[in-house]
DRENDO-1510 file (C-alpha; in Angstrom, 1 decimal, always signed):
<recs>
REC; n; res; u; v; w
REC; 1; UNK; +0.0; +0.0; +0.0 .
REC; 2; UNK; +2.7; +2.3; +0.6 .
REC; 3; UNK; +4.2; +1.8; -2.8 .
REC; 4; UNK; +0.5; +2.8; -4.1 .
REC; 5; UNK; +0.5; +6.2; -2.3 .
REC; 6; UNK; +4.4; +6.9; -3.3 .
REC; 7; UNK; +3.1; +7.0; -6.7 .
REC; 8; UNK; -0.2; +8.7; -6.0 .
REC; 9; UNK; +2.2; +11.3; -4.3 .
REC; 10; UNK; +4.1; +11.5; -7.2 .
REC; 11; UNK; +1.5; +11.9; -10.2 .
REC; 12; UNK; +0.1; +14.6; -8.1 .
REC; 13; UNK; +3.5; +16.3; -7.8 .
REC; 14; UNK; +4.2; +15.8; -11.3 .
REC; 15; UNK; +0.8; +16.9; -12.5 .
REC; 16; UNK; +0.9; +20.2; -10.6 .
REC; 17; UNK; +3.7; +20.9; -12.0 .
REC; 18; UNK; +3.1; +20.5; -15.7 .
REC; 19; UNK; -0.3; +21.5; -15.3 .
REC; 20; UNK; +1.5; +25.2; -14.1 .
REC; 21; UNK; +3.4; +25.3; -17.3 .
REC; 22; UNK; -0.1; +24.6; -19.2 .
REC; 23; UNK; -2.3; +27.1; -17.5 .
REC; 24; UNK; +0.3; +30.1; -18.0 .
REC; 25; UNK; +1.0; +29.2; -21.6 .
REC; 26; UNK; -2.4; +29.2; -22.7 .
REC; 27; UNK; -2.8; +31.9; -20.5 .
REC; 28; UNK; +0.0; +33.8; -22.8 .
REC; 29; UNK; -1.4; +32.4; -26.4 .
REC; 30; UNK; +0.9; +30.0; -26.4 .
REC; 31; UNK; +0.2; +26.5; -28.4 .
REC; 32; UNK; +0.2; +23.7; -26.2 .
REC; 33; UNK; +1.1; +20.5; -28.6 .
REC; 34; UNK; +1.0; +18.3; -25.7 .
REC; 35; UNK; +0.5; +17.7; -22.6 .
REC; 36; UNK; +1.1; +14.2; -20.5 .
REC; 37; UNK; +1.7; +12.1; -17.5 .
REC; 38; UNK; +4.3; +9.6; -17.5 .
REC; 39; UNK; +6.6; +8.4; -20.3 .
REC; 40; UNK; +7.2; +5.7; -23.0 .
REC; 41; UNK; +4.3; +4.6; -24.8 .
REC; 42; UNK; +0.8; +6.1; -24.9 .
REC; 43; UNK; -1.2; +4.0; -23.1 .
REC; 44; UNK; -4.4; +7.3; -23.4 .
REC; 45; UNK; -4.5; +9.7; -25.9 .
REC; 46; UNK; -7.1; +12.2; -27.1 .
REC; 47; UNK; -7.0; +16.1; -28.6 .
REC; 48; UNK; -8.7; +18.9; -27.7 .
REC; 49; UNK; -8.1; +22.4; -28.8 .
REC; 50; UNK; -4.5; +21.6; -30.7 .
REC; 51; UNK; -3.4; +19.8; -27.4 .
REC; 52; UNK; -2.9; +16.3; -26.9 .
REC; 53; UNK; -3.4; +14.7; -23.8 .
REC; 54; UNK; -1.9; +11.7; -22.8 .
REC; 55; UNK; -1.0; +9.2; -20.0 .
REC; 56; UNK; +2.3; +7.0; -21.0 .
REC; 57; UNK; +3.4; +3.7; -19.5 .
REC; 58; UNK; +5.6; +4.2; -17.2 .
REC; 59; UNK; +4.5; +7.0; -14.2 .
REC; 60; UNK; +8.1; +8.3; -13.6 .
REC; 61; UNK; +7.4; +12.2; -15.4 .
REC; 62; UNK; +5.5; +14.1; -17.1 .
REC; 63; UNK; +6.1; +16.6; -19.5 .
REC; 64; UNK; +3.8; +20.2; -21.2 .
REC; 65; UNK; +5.4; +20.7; -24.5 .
REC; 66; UNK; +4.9; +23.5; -26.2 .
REC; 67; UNK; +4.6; +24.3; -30.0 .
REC; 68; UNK; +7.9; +25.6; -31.7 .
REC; 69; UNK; +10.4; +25.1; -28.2 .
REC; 70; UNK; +12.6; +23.7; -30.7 .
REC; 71; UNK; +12.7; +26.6; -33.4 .
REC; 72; UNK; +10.0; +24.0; -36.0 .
REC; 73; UNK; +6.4; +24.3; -36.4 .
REC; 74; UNK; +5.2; +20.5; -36.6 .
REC; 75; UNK; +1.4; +19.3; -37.5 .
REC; 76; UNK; +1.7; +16.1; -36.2 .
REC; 77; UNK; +2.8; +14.4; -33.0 .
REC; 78; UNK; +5.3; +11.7; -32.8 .
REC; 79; UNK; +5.2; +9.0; -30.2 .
REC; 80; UNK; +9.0; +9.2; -30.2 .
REC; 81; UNK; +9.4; +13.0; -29.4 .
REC; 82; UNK; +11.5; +14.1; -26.2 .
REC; 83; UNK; +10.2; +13.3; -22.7 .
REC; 84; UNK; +11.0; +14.9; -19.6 .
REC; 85; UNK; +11.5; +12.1; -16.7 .
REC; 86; UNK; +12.4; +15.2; -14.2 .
REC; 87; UNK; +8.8; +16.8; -15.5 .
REC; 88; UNK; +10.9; +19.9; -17.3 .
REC; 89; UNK; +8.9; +21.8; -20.3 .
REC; 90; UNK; +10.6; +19.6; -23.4 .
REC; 91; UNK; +11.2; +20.2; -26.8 .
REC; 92; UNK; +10.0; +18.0; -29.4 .
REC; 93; UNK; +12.0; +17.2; -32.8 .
REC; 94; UNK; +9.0; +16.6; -35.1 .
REC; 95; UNK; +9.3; +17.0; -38.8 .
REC; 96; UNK; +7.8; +19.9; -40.3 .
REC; 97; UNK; +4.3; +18.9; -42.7 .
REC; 98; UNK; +1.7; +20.8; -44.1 .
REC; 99; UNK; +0.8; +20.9; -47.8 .
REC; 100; UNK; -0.7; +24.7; -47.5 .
REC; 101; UNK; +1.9; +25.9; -45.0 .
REC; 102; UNK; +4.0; +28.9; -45.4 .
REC; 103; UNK; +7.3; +29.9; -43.8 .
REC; 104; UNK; +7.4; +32.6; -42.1 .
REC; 105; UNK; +10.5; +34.1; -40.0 .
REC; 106; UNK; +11.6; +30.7; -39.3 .
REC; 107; UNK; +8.5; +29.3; -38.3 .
REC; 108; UNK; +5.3; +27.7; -40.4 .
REC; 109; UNK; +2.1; +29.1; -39.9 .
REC; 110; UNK; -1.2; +27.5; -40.6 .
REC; 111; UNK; -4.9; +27.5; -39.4 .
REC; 112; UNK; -4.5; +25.3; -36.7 .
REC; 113; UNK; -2.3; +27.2; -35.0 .
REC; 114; UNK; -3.7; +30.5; -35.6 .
REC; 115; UNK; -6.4; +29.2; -33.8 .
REC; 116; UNK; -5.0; +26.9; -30.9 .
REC; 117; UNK; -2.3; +29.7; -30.0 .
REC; 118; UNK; +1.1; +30.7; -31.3 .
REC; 119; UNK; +4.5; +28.8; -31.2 .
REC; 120; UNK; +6.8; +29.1; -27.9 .
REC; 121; UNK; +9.3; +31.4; -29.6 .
REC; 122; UNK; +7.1; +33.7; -31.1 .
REC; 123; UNK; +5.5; +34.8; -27.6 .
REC; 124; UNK; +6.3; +37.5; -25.3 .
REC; 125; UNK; +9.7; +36.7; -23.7 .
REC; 126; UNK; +8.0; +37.8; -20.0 .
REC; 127; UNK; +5.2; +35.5; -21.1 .
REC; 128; UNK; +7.8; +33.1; -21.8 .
REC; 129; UNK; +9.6; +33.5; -18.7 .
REC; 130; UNK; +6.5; +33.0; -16.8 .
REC; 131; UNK; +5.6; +30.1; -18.6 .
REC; 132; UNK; +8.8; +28.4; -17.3 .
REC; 133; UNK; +9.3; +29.9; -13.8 .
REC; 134; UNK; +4.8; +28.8; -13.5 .
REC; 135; UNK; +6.0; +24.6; -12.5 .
REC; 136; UNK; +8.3; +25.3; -9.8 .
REC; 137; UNK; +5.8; +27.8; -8.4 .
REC; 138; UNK; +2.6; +25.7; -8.7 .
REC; 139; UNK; +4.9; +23.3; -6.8 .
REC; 140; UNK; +5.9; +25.4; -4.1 .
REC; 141; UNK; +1.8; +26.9; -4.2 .
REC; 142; UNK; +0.8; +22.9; -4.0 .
REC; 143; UNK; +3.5; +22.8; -0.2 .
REC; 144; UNK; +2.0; +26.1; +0.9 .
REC; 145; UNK; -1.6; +24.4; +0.4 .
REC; 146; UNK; -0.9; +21.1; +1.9 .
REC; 147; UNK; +1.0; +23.2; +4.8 .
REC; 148; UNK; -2.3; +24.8; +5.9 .
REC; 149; UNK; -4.1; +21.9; +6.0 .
REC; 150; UNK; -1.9; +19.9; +8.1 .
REC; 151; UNK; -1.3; +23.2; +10.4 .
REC; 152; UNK; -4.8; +24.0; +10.7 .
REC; 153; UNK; -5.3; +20.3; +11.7 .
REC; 154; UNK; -3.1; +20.4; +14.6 .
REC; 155; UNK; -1.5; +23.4; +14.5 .
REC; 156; UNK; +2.1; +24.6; +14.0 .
REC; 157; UNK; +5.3; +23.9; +15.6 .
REC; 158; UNK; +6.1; +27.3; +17.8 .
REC; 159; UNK; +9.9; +27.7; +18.9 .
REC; 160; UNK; +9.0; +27.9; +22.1 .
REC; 161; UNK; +12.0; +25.4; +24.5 .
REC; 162; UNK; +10.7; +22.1; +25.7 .
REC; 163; UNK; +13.7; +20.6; +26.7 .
REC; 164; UNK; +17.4; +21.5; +27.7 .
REC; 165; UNK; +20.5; +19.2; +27.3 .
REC; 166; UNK; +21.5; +18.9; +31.2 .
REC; 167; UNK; +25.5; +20.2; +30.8 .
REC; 168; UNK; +24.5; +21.5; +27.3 .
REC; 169; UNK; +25.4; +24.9; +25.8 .
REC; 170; UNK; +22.0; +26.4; +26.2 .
REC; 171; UNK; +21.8; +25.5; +29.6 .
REC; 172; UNK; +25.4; +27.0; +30.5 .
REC; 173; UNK; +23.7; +30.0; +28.7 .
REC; 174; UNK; +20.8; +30.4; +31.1 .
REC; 175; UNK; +18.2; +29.0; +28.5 .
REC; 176; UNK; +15.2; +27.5; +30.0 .
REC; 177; UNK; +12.5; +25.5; +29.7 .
REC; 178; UNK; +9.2; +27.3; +28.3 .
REC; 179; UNK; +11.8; +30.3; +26.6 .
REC; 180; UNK; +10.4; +31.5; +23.2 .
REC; 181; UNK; +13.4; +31.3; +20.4 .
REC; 182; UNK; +12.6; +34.9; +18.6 .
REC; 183; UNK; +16.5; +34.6; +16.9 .
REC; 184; UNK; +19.2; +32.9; +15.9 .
REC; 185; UNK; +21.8; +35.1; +14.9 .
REC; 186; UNK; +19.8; +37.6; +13.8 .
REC; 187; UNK; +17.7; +35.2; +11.7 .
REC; 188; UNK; +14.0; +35.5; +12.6 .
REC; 189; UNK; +12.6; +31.8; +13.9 .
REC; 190; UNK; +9.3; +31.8; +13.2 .
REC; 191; UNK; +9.2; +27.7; +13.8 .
REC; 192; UNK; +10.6; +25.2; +15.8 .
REC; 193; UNK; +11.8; +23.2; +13.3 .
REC; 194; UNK; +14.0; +25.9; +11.9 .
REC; 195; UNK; +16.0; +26.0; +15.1 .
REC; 196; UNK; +16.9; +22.1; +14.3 .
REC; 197; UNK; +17.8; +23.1; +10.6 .
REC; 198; UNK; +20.7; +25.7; +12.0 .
REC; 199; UNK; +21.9; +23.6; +14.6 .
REC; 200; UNK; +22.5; +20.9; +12.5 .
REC; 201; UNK; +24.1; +23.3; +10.2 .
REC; 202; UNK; +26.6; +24.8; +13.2 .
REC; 203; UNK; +30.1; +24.1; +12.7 .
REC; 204; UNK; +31.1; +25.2; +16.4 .
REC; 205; UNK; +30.9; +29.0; +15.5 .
REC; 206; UNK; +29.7; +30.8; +19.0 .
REC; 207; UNK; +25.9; +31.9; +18.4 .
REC; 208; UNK; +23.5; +34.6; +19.4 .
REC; 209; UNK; +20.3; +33.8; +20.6 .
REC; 210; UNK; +17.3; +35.8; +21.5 .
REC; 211; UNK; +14.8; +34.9; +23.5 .
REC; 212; UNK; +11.6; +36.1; +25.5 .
REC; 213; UNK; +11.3; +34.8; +28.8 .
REC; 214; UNK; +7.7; +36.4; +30.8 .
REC; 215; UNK; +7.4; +39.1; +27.8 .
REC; 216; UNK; +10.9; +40.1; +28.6 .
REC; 217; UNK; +13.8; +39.9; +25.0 .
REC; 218; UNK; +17.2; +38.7; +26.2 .
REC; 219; UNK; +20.3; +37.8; +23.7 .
REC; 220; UNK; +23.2; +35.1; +25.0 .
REC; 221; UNK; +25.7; +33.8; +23.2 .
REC; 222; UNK; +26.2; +30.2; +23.3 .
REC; 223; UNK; +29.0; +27.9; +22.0 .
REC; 224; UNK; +28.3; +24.7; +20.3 .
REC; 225; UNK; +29.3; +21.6; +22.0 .
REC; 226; UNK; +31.1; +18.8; +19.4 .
REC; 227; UNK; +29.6; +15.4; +19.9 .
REC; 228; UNK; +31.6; +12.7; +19.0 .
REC; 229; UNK; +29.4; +9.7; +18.3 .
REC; 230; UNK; +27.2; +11.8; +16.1 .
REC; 231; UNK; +30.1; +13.8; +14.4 .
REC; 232; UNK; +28.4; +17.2; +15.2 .
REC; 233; UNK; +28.0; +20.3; +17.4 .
REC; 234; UNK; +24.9; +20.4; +19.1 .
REC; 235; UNK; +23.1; +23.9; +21.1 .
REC; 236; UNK; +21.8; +21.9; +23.7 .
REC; 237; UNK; +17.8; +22.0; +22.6 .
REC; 238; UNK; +15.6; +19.4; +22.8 .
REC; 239; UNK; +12.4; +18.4; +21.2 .
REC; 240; UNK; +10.2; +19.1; +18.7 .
REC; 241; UNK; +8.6; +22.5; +19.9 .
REC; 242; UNK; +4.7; +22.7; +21.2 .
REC; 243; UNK; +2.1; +23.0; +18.4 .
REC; 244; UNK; -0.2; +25.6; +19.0 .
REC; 245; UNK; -3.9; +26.2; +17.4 .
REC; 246; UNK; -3.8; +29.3; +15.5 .
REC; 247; UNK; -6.5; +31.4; +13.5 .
REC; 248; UNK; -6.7; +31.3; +9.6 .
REC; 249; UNK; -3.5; +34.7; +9.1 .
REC; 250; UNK; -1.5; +33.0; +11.7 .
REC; 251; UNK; -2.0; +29.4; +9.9 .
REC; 252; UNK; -1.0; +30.4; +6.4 .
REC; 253; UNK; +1.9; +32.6; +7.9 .
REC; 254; UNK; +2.7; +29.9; +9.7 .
REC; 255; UNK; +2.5; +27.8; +6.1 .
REC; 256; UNK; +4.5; +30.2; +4.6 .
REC; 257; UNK; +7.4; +29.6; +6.5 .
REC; 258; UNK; +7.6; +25.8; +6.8 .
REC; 259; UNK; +7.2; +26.0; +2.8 .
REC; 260; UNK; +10.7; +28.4; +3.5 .
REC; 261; UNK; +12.2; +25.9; +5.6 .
REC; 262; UNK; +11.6; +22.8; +3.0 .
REC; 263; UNK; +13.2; +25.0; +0.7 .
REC; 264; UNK; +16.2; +26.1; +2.4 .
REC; 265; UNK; +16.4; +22.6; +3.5 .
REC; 266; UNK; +17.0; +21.4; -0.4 .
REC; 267; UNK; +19.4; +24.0; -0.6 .
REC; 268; UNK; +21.4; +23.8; +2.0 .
REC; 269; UNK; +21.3; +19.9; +1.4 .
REC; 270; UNK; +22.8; +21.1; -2.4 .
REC; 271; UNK; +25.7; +23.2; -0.6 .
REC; 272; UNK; +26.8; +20.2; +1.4 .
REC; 273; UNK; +26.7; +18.1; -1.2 .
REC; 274; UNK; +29.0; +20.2; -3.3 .
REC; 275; UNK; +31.0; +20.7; -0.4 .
REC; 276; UNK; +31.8; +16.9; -0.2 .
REC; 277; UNK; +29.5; +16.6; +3.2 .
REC; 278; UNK; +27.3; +14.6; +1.8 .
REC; 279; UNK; +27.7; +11.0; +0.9 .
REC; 280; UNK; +25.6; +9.1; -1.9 .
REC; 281; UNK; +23.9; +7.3; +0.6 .
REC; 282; UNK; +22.6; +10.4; +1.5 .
REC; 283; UNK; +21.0; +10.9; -2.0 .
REC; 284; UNK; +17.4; +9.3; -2.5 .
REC; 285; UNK; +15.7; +8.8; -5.7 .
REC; 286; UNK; +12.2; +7.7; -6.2 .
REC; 287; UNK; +13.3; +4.1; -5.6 .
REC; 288; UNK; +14.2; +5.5; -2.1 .
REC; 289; UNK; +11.5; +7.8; -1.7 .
REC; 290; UNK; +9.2; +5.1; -2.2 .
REC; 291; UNK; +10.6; +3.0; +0.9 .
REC; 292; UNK; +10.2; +6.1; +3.1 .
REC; 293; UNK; +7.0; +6.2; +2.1 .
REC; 294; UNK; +6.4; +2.7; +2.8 .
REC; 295; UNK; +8.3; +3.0; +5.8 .
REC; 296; UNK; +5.8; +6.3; +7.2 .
REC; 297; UNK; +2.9; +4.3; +5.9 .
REC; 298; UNK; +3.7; +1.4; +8.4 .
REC; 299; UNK; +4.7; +3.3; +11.4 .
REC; 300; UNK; +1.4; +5.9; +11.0 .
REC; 301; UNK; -1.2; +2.9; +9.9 .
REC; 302; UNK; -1.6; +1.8; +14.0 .
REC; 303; UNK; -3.0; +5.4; +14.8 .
REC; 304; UNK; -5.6; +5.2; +11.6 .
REC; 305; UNK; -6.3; +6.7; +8.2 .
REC; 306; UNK; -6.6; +10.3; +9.5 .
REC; 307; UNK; -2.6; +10.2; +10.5 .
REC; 308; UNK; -1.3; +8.4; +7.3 .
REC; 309; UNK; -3.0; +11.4; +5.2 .
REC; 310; UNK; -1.3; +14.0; +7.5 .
REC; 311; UNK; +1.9; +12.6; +7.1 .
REC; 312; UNK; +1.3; +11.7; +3.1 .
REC; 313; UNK; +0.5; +15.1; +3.1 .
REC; 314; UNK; +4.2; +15.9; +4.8 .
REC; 315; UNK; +5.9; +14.0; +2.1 .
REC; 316; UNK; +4.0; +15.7; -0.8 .
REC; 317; UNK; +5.0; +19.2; +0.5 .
REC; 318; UNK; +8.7; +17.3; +0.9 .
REC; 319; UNK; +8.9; +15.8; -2.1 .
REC; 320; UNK; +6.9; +19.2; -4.1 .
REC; 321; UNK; +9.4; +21.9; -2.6 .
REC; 322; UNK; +12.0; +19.5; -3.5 .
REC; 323; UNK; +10.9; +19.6; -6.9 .
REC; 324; UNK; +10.5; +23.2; -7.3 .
REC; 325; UNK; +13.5; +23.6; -6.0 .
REC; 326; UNK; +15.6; +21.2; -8.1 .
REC; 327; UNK; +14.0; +22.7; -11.4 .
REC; 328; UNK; +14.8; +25.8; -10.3 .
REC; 329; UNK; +18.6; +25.2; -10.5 .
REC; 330; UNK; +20.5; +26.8; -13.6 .
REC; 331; UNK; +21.7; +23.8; -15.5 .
REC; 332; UNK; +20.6; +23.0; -19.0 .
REC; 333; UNK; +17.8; +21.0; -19.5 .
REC; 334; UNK; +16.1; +22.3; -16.2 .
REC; 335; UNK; +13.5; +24.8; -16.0 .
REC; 336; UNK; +16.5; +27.2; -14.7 .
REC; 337; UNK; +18.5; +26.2; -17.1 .
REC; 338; UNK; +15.9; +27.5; -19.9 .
REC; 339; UNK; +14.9; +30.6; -17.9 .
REC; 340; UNK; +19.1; +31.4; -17.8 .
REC; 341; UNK; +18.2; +31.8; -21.9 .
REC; 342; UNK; +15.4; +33.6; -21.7 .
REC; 343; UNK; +17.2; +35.9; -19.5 .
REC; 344; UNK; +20.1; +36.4; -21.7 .
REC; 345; UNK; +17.4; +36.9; -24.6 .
REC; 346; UNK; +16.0; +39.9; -22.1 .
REC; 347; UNK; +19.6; +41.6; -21.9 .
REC; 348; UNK; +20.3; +40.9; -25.5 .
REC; 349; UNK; +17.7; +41.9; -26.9 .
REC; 350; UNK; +17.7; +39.2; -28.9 .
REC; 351; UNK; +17.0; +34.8; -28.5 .
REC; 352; UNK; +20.4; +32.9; -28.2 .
REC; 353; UNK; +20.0; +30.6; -31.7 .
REC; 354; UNK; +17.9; +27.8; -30.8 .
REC; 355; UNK; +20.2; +25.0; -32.9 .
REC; 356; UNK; +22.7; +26.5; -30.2 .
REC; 357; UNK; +20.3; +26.2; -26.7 .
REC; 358; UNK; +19.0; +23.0; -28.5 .
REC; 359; UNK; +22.5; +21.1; -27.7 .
REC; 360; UNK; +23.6; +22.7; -24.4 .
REC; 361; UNK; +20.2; +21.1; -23.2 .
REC; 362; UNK; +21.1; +18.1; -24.6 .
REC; 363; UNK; +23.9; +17.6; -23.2 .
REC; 364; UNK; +22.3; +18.4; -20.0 .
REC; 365; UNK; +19.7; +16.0; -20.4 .
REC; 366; UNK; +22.1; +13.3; -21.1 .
REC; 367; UNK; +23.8; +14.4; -17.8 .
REC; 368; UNK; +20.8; +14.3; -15.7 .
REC; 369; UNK; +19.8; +11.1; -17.6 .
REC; 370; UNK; +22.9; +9.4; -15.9 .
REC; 371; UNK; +22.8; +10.8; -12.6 .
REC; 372; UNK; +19.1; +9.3; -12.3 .
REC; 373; UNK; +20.3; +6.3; -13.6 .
REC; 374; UNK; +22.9; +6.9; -11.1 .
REC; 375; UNK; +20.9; +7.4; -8.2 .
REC; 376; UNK; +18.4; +4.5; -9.0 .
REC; 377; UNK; +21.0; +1.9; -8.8 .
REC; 378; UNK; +22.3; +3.2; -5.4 .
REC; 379; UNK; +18.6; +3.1; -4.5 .
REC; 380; UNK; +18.7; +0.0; -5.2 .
REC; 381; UNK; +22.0; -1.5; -3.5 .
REC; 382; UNK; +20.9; +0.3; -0.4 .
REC; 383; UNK; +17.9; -0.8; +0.7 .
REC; 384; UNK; +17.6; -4.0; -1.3 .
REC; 385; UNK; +21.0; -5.7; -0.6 .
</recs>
């Protein structure tokens, strides 16, 4: 069952984010030629509106391709066109047909597409731009959504001190139980859980913290205390914070920010591993995801259904900021990676030459092709060996 609801998670991921490509291209005139879940062979096709809709074999993507991405006009869709297994907007390498077509400034115009929208390149570069920049943000829009319902269920996390480390550094510090973390050097802590993100982050640097203590703001300054076993400096806090009820402004402030610390989770996760601080067991692809999903499934199915869909719900914010953030990135092939182009085309005045963006994305597609292959194997040997 868990296995099921990995994959339920996923499509729904997946589709959000494609479906924020579709709904800002049409929104922009912009010929949609396709738009599917999955990859590999059709399995369920129809047209509507110049748009093809499809779900393909294999549930691992998804892709919204758009008319003219790769500089050709094309009537017809072929099954063997580019797919997107990281859910990017793809190009498609169809050849051009149309008996009563006419070329015009590169492109080949027609009635269909007069009527169904125009091609990607011939659209407003901000259009453009927001086209590409729309599937991380549904993404990150999908988290915030999911975030209020599971804080408005039981509330959020509020970084107020349950527990401190007898001998730790917030203890020498004069921290106490029941203290409300306001700062962290000079970062605003809005939730508990943030204060665990920059402790774990500490490399023994002294920090500042401000608290309130009986409506009263103090500042310390603690030093970090190196634990061997664990290979890390520690503050001294313990627990998990004390979830507090709050009304609908406090709830999707509250959203707000744990969407924020998902994200700067992912990125700080990124700087480690290009630090070397990260191992490749610490990388999880959706072989792994799937047996963390399993594995909540089983621990949350003694307290009933109403826990497994909190915590399902936990893993699709996860695995959706994770996503926006990771498409965000400026490597080719990614949606970063294209709105790095469209950028270039804004200072330039001008598009880079699209035989020229074609190959630098496929080279990065051939890149990210093998680190997923990558990353499935290690799944694999990990928890399977």
């Amino acid at each position: 069952m868990g296995i099921v609801l990995f994959f339920v998670i996923f499509v729904l991921v997946v589709l959000v984010h494609e479906f924020g490509h579709f709904i800002i291209a049409k929104a922009n005139g912009i010929m949609v030629k396709e738009f599917c879940l999955g990859m590999g062979p059709v399995l369920v096709s129809f047209t509507k509106g110049g748009t093809k809709y499809a779900i393909r074999l294999l549930p691992l993507g998804g892709a919204c391709i758009f008319e003219g991405e790769d500089g050709k006009y094309s009537d017809d869709a072929d099954d063997g066109e580019k797919e997107d297994v990281f859910t990017e907007v793809s190009a498609k390498d169809d050849k051009t047909e149309g008996k009563n077509a006419e070329k015009t400034e590169g492109f080949v115009a027609n009635a269909e597409l007069d009527a169904n929208g125009k091609p990607f390149p011939e659209a407003n570069v901000w259009g453009r731009i927001a086209t590409v920049f729309a599937g991380p943000f549904f993404n990150f829009l999908l988290a915030f959504l999911f975030s209020m319902i599971i804080i408005g269920s039981y509330g959020a996390d509020m970084p107020i001190v349950v527990k401190v480390m007898e001998g730790g550094a917030a203890q020498e510090a004069g921290i106490q139980e029941g203290d409300r973390i306001l700062k962290l050097d000079h970062h605003k802590i809005h939730l508990y859980r943030e204060i665990s993100l920059y402790s774990m982050l500490n490399k023994g640097e002294p920090m500042e913290i401000t608290y309130s203590r009986d409506g009263q703001e103090n500042v310390v300054t603690i030093y970090p205390k190196y634990n061997e076993q664990a290979g890390r400096y520690y503050i001294g806090l313990l627990g998990q914070g004390i979830y507090e009820k709050t009304g609908f402004l406090k709830t999707a402030s509250c959203s707000f920010y744990e969407v924020k610390y998902y994200i700067n989770t992912v990125i700080k996760s990124l700087e480690m591993m290009v630090q070397g601080k990260m191992s490749k067991d610490d990388l999880a692809g959706p072989v792994g995801v799937a047996k963390m999903v399993d594995d909540v499934y089983t621990e949350s199915k003694p307290d009933g259904v109403y826990y497994i869909f909190l915590n399902m719900l936990s893993f699709c914010i996860l695995l959706s900021a994770n996503l926006g953030v990771m498409n965000l990135l400026p490597l080719p092939a990614l949606d970063g990676g294209r709105l790095i182009f469209l950028f270039l085309e804004v200072i330039r005045g001008k598009p880079i030459p699209p035989e020229k963006e074609g190959v630098v994305h496929l080279i990065g597609m051939v890149a990210l092709m093998v680190l997923m292959a990558f990353i499935f194997v290690n799944d694999l040997t990990r928890f399977f060996r």
